[in-house]
C-alpha positions as a Markdown table, in Angstrom:
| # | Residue | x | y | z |
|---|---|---|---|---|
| 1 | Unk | -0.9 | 8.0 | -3.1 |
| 2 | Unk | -3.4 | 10.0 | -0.8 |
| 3 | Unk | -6.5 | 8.5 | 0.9 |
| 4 | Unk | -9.1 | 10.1 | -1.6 |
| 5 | Unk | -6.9 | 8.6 | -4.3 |
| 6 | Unk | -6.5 | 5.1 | -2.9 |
| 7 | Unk | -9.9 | 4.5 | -2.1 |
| 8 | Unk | -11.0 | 5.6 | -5.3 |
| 9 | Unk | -8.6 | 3.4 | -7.0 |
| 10 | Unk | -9.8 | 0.3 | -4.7 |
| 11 | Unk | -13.8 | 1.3 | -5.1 |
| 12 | Unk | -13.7 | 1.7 | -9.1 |
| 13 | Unk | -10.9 | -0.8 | -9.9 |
| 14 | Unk | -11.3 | -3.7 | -7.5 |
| 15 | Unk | -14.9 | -3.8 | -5.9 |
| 16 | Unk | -17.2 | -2.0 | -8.6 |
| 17 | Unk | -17.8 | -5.2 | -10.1 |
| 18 | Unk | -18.0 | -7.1 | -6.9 |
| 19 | Unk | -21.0 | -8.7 | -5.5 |
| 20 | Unk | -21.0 | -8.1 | -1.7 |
| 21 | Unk | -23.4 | -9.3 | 0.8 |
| 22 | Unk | -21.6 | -9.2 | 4.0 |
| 23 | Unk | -19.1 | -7.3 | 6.1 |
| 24 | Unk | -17.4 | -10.8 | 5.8 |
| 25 | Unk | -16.9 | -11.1 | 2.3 |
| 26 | Unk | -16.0 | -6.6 | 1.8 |
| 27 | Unk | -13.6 | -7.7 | 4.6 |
| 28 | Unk | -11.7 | -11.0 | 2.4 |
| 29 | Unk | -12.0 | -9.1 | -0.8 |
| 30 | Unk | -10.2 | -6.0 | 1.0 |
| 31 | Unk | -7.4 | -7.9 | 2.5 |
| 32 | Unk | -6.9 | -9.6 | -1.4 |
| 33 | Unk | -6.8 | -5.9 | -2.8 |
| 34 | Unk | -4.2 | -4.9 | -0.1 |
| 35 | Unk | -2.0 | -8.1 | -1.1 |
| 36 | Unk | -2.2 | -7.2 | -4.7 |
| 37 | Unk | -1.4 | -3.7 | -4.3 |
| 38 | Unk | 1.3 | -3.6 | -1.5 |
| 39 | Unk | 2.9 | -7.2 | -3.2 |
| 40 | Unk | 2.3 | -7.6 | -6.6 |
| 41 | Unk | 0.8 | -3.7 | -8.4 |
| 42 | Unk | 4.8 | -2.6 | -9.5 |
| 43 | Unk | 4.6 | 2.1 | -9.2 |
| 44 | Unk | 6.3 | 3.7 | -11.6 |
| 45 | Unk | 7.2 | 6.3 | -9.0 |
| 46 | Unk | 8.6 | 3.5 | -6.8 |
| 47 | Unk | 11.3 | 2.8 | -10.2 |
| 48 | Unk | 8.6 | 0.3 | -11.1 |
| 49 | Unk | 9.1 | -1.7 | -8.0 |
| 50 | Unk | 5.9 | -3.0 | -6.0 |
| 51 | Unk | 5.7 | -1.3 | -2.2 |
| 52 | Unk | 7.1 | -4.3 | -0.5 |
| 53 | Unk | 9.4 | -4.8 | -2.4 |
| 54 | Unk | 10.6 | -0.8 | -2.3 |
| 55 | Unk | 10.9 | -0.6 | 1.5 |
| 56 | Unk | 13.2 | -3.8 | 1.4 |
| 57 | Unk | 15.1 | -2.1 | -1.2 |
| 58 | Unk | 15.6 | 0.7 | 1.1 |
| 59 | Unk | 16.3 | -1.1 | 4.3 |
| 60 | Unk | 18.9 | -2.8 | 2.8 |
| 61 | Unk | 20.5 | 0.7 | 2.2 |
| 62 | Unk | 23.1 | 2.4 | 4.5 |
| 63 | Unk | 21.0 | 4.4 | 6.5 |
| 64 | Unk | 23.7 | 7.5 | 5.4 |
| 65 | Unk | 21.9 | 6.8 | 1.7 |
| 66 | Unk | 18.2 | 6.4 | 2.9 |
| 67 | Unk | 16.3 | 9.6 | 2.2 |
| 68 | Unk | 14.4 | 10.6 | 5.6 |
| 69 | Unk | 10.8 | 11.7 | 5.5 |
| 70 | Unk | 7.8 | 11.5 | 7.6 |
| 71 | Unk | 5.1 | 8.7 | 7.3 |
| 72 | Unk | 2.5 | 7.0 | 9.2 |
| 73 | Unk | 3.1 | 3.7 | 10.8 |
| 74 | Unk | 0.6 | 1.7 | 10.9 |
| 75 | Unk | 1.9 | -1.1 | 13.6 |
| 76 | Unk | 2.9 | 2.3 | 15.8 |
| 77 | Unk | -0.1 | 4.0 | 14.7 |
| 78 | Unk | 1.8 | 7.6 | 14.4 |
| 79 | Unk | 3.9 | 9.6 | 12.2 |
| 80 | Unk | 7.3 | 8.4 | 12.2 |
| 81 | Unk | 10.7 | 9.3 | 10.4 |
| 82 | Unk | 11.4 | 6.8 | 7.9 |
């Protein structure tokens, strides 16, 4: 999912209905969304699997059957080969 998309998907589907006051609260109700959408939201591209629960999937593989690619890491804040 691309930036554009995900915030769109986390402005009209999570917070629309929402009424925030504070950074505070936009702050607890985004760390909730993330939960629910990295842990709990299965993807049909993912085979139906939630994120999390993909990228154990795939570190469990032999590294001979993970497909490479490039993506961001967020802990190392660059593009990495994954």
């Amino acid at each position: 999912m691309e930036a554009e998309q995900i915030n769109g998907v986390i402005k009209n589907d999570y917070l629309l209905n929402k009424q925030i006051k504070t950074i505070e609260q936009l702050n607890m109700e985004l760390r909730k969304i993330q939960y629910l959408i990295n842990e709990q939201k299965p993807v049909a591209s993912l085979n139906y699997m939630t994120p999390v629960a993909f990228e154990n999937y795939i570190s469990g593989l032999e590294r001979t059957r993970q497909a490479i690619t490039k993506c961001y890491d967020f802990n190392k804040k660059g593009v990495v080969e994954a």
